[in-house]
C-alpha positions as a printed NumPy array, in Angstrom:
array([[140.337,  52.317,  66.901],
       [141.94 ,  55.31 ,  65.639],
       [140.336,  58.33 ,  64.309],
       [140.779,  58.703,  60.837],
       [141.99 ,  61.861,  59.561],
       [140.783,  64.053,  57.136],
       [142.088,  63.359,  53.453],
       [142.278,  65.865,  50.906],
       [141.651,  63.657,  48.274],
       [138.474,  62.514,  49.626],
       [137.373,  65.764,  50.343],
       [134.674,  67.324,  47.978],
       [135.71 ,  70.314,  45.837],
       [133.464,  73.53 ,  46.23 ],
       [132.839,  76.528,  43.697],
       [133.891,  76.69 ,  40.36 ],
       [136.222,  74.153,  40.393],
       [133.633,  71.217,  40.971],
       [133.171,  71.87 ,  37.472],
       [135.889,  71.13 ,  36.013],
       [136.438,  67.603,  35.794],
       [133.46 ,  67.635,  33.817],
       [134.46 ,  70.45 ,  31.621],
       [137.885,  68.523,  30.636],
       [135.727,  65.362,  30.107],
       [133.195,  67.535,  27.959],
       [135.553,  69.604,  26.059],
       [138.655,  67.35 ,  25.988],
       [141.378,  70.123,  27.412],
       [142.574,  70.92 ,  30.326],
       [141.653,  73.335,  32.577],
       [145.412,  75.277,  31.828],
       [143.674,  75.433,  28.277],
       [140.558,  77.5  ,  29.327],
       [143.168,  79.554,  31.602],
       [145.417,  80.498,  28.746],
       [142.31 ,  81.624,  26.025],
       [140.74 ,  83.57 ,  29.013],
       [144.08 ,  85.227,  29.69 ],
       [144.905,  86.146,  25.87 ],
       [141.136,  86.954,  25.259],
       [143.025,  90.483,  27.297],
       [140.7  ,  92.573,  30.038],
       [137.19 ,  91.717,  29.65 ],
       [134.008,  92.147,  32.231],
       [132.556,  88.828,  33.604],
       [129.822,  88.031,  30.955],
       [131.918,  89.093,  28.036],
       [134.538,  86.459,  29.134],
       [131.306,  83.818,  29.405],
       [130.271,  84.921,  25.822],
       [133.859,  84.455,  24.447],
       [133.604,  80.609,  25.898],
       [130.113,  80.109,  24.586],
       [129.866,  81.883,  21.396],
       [133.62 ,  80.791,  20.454],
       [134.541,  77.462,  21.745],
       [130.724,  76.131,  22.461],
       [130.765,  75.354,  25.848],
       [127.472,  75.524,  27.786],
       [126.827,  78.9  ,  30.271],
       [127.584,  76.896,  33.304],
       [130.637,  75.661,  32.538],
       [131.724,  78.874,  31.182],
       [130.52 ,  80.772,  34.195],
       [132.805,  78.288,  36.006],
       [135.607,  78.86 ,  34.291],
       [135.536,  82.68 ,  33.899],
       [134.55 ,  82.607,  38.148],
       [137.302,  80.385,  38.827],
       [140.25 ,  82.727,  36.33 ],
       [139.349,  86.207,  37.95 ],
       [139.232,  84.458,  41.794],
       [143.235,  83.648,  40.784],
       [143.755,  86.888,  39.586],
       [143.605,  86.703,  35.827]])
């Protein structure tokens, strides 16, 4: 039998972006969404990026955190 190779689609997603299939389903955007409001919100520190999100929009601190981890990893 032949070994079966490892699929990309099957494997699990790590870090921030675990979250965001949730977060879409939650908030009912996509994940560009989030990107864009981060980018316009212009140069902010970590936790003033997660307060925008949260005070703002209403999302909860963890997917927030997720989403503010996952935008300054690309490179804002």
């Amino acid at each position: 039998m032949p070994e079966s190779s490892t699929n990309a689609s099957t494997t699990p997603v790590k870090g921030p972006a675990s979250y965001f299939p949730s977060i879409e389903a939650r908030y009912g955007q996509p994940i560009s969404h989030w990107m864009d409001l981060l980018r316009a919100a212009g140069a902010l520190k970590h936790m003033e990026y997660v307060a925008l999100l949260k005070t703002d929009h209403g999302l909860g601190h963890g997917h927030a955190n997720a989403l503010v981890a996952a935008y300054l990893a690309r490179g804002k």
